[in-house]
Backbone as a ProteinNet text record, in pm:
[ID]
protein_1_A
[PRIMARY]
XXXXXXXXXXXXXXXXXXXXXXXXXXXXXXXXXXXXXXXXXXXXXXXXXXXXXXXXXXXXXXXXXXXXXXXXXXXXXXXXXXXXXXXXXXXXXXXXXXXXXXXXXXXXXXXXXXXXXXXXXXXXXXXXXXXXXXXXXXXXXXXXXXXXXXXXXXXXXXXXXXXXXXXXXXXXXXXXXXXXXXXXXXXXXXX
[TERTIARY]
-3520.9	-3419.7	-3459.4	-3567.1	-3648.8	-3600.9	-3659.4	-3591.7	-3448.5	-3404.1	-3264.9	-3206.3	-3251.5	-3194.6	-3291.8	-3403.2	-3444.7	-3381.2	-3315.9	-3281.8	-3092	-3068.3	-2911.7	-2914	-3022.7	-3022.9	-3189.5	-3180.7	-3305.1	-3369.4	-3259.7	-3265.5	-3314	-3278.8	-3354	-3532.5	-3573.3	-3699.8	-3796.3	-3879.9	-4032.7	-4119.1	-4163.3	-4265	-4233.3	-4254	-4228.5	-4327.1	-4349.3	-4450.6	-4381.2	-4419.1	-4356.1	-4437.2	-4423.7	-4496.6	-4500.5	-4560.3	-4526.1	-4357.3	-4326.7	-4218.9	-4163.1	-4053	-3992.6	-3892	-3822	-3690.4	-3609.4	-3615.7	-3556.3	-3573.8	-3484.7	-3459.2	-3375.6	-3424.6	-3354.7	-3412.6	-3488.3	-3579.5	-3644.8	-3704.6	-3786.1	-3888.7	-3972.9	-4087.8	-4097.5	-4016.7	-3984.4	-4014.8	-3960.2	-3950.2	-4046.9	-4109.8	-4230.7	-4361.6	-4385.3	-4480.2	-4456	-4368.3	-4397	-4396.6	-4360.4	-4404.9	-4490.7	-4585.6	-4724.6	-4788.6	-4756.2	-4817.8	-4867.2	-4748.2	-4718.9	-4788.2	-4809.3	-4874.1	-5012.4	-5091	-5211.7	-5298.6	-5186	-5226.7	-5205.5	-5026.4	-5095.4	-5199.9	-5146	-5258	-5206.4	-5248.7	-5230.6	-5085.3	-5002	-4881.2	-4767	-4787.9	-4731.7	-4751.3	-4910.8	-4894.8	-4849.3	-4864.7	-4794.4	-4667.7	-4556.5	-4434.5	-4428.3	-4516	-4506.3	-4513.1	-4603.8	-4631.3	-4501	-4455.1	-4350.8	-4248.3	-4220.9	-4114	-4092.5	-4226.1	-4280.2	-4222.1	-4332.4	-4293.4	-4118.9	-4038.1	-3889.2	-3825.7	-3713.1	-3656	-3557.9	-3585.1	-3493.4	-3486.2	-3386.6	-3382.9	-3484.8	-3552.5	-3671.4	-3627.9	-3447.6	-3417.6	-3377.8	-3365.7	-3354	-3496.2	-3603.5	-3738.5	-3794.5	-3752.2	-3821.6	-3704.5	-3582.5	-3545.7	-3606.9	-3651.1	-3702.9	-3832.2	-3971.7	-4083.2	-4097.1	-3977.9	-3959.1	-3941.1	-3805.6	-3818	-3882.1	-3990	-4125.4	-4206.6	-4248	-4331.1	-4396.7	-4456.7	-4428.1	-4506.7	-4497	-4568.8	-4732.3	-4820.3	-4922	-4961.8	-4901.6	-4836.5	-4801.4	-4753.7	-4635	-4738.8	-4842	-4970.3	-5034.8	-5082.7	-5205.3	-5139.6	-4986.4	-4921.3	-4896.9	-4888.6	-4846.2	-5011.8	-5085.2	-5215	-5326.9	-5410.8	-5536.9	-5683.7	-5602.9	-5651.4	-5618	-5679.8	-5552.4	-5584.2	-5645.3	-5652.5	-5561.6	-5516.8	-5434.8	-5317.3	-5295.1	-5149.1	-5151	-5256.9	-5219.7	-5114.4	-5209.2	-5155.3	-5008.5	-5023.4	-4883.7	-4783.9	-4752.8	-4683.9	-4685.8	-4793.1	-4775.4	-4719.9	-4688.3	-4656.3	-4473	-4444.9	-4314.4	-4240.4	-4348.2	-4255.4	-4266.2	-4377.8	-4328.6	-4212.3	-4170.2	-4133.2	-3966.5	-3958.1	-3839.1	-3802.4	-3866.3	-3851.4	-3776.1	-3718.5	-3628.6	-3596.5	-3666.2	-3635.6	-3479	-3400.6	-3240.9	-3240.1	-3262.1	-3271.2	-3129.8	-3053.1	-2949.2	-2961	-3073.9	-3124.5	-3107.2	-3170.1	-3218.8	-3066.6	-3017.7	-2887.8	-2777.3	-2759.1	-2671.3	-2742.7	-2853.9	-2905.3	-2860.6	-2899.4	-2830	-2709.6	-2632.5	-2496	-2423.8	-2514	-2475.4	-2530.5	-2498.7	-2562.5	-2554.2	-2644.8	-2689.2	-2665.5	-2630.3	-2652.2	-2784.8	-2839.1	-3027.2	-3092.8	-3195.2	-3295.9	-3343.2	-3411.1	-3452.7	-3570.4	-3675.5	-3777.7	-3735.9	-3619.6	-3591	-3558.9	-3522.9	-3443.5	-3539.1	-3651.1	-3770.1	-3836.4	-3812.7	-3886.9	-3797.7	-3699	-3612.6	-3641	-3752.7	-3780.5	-3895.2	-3875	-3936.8	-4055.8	-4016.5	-4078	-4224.9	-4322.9	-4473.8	-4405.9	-4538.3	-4512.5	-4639.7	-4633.3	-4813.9	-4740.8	-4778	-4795.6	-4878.5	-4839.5	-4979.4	-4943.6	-5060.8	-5021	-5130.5	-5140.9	-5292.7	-5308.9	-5437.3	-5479.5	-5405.8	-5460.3	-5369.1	-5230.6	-5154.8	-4987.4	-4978.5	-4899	-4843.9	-4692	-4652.9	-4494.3	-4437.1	-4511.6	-4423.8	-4569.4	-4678.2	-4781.7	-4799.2	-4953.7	-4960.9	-4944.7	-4925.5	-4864.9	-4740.4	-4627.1	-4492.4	-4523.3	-4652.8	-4641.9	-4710.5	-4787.1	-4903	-4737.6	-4660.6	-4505.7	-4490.6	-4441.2	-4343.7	-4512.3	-4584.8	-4705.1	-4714.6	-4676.1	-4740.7	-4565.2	-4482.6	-4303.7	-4329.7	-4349.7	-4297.2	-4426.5	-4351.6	-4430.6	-4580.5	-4544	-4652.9	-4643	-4726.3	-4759.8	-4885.2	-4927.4	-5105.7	-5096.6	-5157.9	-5162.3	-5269.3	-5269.2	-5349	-5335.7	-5457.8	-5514.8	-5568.8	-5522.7	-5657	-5693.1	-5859.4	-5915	-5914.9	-5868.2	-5907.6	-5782.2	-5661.4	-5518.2	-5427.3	-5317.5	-5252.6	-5095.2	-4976.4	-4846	-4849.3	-4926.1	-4920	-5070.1	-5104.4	-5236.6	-5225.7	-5121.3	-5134.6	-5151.8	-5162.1	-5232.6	-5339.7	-5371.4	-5508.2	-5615.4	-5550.9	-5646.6	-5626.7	-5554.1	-5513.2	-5603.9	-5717.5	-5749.2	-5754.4	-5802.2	-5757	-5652.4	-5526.5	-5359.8	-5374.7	-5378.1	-5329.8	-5411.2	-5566	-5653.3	-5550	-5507.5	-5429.6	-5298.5	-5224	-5111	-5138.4	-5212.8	-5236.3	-5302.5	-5406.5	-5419.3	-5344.5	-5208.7	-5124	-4978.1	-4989.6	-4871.4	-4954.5	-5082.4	-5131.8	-5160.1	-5150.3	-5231.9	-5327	-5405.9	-5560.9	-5623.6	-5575.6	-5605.1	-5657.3	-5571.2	-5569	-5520.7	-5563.7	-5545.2	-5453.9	-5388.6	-5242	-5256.1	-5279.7	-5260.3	-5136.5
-14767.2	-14705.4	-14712.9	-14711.6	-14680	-14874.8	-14934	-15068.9	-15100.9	-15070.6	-15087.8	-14978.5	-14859.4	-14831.2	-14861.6	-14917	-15023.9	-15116.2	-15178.9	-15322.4	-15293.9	-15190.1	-15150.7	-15120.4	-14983.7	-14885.4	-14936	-15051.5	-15077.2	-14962.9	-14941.8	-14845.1	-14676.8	-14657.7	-14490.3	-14553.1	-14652.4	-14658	-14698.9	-14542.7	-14614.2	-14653.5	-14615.5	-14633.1	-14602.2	-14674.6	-14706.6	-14655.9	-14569.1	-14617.9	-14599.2	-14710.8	-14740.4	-14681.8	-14619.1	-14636.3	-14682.8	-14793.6	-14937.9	-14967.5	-15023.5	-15082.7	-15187.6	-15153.3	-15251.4	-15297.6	-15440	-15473.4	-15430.9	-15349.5	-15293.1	-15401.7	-15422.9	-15543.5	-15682	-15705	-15835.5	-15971.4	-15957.2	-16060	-16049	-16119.6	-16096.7	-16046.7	-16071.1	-15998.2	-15868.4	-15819.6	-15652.1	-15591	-15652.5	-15663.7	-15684.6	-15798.7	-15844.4	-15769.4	-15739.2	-15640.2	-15532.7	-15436.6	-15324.7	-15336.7	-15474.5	-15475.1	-15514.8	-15608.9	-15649.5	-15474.2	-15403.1	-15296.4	-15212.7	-15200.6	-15084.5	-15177	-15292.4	-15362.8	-15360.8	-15345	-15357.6	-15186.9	-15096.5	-14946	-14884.8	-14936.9	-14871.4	-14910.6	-14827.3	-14800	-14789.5	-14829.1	-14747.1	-14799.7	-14757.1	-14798.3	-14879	-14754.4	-14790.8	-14960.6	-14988.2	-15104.9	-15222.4	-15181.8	-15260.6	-15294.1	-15182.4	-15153	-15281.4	-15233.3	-15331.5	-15460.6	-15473.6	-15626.9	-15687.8	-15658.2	-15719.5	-15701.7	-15616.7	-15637.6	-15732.4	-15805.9	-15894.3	-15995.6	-16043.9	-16127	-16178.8	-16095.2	-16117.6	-16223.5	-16251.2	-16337.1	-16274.7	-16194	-16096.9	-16136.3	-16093.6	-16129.4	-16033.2	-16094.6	-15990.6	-15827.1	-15832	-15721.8	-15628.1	-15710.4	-15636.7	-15563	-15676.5	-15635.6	-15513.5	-15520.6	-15430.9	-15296.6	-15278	-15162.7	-15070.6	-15202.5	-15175.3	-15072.9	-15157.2	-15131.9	-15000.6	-14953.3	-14801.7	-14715.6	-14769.2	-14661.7	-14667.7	-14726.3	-14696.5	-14660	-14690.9	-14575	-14459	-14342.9	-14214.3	-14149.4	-14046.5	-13970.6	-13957.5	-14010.8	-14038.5	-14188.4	-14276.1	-14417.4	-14440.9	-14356.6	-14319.3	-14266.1	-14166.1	-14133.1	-14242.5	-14309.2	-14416.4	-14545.3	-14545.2	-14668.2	-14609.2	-14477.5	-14423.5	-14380.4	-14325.8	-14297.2	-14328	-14364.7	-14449.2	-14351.7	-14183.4	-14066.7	-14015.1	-13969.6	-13899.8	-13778	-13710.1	-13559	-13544	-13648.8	-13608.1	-13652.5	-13709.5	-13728.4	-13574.9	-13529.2	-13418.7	-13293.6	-13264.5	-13171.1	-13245	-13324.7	-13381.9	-13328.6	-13390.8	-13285.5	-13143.2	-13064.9	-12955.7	-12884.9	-12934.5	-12916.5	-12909	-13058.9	-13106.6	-13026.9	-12959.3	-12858.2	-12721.2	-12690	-12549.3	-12540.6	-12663.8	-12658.3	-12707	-12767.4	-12821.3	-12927.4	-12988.9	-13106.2	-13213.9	-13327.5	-13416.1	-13507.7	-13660	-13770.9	-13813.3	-13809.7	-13869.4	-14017.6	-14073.1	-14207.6	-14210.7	-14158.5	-14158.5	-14215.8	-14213.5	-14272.1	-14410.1	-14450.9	-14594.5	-14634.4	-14550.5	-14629.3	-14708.1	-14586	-14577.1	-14715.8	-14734.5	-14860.2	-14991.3	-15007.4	-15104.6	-15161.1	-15062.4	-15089.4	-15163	-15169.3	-15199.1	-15345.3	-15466.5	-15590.3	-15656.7	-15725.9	-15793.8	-15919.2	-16058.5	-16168.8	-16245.5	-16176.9	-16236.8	-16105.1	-16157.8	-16053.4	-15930.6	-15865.5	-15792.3	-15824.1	-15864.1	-15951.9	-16075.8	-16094.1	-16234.1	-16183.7	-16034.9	-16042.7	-15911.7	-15877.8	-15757.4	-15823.1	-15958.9	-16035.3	-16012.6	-15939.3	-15836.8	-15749.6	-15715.4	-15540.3	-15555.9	-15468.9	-15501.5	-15342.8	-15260	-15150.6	-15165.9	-15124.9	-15102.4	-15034.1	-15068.9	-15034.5	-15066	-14926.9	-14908.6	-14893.9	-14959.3	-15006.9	-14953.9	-14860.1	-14810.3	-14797.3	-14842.8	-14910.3	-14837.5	-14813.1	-14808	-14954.7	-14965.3	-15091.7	-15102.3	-14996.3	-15028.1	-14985.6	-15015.1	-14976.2	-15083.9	-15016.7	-15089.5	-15064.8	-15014.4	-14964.9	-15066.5	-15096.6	-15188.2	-15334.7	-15310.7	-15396.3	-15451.1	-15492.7	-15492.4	-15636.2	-15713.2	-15860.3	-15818.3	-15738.4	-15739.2	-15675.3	-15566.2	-15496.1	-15582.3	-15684.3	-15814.5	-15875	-15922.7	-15989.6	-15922	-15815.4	-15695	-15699.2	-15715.2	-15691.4	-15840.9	-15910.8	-16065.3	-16114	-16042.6	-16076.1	-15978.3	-15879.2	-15783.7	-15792.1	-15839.6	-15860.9	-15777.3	-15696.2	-15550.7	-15503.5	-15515.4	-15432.3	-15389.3	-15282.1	-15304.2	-15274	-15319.7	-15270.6	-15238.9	-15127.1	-15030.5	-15023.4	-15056.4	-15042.7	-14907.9	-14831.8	-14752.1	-14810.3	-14792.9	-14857.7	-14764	-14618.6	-14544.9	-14446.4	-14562.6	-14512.3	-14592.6	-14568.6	-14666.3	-14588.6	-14562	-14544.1	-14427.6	-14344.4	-14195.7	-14204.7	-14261	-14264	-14145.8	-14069.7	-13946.1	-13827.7	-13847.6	-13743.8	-13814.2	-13925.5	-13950.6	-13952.9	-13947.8	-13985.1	-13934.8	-13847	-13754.9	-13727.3	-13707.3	-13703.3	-13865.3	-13985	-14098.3	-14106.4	-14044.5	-14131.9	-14019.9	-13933	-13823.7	-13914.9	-13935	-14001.4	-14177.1	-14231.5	-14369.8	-14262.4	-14236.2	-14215.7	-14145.7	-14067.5	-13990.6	-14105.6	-14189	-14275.2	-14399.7	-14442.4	-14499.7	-14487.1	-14312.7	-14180.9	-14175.5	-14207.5	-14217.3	-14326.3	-14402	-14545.4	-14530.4	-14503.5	-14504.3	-14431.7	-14347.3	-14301.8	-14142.2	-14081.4	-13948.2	-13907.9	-13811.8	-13775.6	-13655.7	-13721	-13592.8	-13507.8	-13385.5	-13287.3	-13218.6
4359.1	4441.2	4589	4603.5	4768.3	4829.9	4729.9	4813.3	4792.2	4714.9	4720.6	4879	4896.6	5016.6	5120.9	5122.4	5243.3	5267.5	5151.3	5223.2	5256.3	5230.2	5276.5	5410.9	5423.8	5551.3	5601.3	5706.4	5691.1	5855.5	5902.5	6014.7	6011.9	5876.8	5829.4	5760.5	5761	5715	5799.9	5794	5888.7	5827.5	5677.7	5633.2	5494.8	5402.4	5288.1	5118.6	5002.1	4974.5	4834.8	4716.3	4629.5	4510.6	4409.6	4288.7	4159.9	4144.8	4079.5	4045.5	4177.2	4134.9	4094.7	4053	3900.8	3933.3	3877.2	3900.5	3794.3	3719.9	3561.4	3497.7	3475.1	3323.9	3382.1	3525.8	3524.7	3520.8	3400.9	3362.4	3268.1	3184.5	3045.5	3094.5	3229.9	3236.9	3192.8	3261.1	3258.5	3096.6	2996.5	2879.3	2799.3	2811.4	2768.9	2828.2	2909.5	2981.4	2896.1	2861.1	2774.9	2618.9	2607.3	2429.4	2427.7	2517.1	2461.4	2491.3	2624.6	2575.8	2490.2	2416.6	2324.6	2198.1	2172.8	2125.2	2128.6	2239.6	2329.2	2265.2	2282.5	2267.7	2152.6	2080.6	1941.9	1837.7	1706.2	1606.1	1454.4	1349.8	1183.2	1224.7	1128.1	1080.1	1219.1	1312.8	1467.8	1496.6	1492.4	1513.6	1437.3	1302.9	1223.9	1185.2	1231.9	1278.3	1376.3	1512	1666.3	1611.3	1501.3	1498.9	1427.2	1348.7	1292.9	1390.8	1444.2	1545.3	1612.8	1698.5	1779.1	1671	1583.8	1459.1	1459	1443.9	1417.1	1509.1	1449.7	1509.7	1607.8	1629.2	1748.1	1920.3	1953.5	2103.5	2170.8	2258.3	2344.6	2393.3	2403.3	2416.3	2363.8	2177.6	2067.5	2033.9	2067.9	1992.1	2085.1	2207.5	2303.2	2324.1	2247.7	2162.4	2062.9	1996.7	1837.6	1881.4	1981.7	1983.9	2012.9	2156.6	2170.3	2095.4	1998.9	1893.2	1801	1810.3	1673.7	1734.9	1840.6	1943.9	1923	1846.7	1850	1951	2018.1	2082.7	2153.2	2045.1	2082.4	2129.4	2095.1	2119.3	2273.3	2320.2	2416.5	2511.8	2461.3	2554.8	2605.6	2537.8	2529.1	2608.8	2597.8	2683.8	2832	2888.8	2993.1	3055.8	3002.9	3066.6	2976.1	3099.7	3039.2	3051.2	3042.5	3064.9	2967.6	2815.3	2691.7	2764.9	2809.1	2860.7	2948.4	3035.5	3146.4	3091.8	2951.6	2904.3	2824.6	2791.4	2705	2781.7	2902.7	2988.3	3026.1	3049.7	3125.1	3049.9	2874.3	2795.7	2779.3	2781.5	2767	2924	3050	3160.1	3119.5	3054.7	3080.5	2930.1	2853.5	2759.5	2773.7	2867.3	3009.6	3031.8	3105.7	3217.1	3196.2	3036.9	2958.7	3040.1	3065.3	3176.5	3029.1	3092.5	3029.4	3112.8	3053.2	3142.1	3117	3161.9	3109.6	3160.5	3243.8	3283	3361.2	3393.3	3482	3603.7	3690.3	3793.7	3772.9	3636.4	3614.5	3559.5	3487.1	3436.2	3554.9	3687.8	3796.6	3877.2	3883.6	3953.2	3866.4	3704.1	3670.1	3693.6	3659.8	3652.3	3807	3877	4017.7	4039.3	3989.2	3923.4	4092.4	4151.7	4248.8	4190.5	4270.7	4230.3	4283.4	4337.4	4379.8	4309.7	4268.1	4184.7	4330.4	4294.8	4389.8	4449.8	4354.6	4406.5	4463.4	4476.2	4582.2	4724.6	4706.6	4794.5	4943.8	4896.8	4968.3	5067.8	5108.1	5206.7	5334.7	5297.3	5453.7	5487.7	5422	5445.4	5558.1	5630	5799.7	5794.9	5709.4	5742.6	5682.5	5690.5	5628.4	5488.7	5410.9	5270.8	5202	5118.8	5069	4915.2	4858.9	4689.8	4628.7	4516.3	4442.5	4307.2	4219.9	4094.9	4003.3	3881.4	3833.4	3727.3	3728.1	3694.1	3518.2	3450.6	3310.3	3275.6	3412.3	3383.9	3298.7	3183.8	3123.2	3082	3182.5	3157.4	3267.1	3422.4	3502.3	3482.1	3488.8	3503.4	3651.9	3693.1	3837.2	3874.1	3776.7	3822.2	3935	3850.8	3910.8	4079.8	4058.5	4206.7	4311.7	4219.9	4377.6	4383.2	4293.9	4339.7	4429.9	4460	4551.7	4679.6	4663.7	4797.5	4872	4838.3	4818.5	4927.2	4869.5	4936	5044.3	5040.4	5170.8	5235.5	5368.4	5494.7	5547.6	5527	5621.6	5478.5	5369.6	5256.1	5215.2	5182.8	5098.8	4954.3	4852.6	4779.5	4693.4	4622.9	4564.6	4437.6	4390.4	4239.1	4207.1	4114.1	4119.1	3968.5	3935.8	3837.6	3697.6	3759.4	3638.8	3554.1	3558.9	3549.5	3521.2	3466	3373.8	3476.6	3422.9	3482	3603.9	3612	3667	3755.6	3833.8	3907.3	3980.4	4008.8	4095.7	4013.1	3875.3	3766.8	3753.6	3683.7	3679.2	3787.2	3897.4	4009.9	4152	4137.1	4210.7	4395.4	4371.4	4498.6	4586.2	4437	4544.8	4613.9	4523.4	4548.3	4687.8	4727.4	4806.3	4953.9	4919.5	5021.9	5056.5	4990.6	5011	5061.2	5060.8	5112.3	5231.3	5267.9	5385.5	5503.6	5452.7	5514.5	5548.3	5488.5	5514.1	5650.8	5598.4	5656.4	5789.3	5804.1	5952.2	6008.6	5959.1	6017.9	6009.5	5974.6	5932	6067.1	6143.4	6268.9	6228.7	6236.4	6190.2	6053.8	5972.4	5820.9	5833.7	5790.4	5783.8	5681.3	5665.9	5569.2	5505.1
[MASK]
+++++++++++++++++++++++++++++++++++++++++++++++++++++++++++++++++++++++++++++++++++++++++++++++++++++++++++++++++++++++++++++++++++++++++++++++++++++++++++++++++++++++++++++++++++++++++++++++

């Protein structure tokens, strides 16, 4: 969403910072990146579920239906954080708190079909932009985010080594130290 209104309103953006971003689904990458995941992380029946899925003669966007909904919960940990303690809390936070991902965000962006991909189209974006990824995402993967660092002009991007989708739970005092030092220019540390 952040580059989609960079590259509309490129006049409201000073400074940019993305967290692993994705082009949704307009490409098999997108697709294939979370079934070898969920492949990569499950276990016992789950993976044997994944594997035949893979196996089938299904379209990549049938199989990467399928893989989600065989997925279960702890599956779903192990593919999102490469921390199970910090996936544990994370759930017990988001059933506090009755939190509920609806995907409405993501649906309202599809439906709005571009005829250049989006990664074709971020080499307009004029503003600075700090990229931060953790090394075992496996929900967007950091191939797609060196794409998006590698196209936009003034970008850095950031690995952290000890974090998979959520580096600002797993790794929390790095992500806060990279963004503050970005939000300043590396001059002064903004609190």
């Amino acid at each position: 969403m952040a580059l989609e209104f960079a590259l509309r309103y490129p006049s409201y953006v000073e400074k940019m910072i993305l967290h692993a971003p994705t082009e949704f689904f307009d490409n098999l990458r997108n697709y294939l990146v979370q079934i070898i995941g969920f492949e990569y992380v499950s276990q016992g029946e789950v993976k044997n579920q994944i594997n035949e899925i893979i196996k089938s003669e299904d379209l990549v966007e049938y199989k990467w239906m399928k893989v989600w909904n065989a997925a279960d919960s702890k599956t779903k940990d192990r593919f999102y954080f490469h921390q199970q303690a910090v996936a544990k809390e994370f759930r017990r936070i988001w059933k506090e708190n009755k939190a509920n991902s609806s995907g409405v965000m993501s649906g309202s962006l599809l439906q709005q079909k571009n005829d250049i991909r989006l990664l074709d189209r971020v080499f307009k974006i004029k503003s600075p932009c700090l990229i931060l990824v953790g090394l075992h995402d496996r929900n967007v993967g950091i191939e797609l985010c060196r794409d998006f660092a590698s196209r936009i002009r003034d970008s850095k991007l950031v690995i952290f080594e000890d974090s998979a989708h959520f580096p600002h739970m797993e790794e929390p005092d790095k992500y806060i130290k990279e963004i503050n030092f970005f939000l300043s220019d590396g001059r002064v540390q903004v609190v």
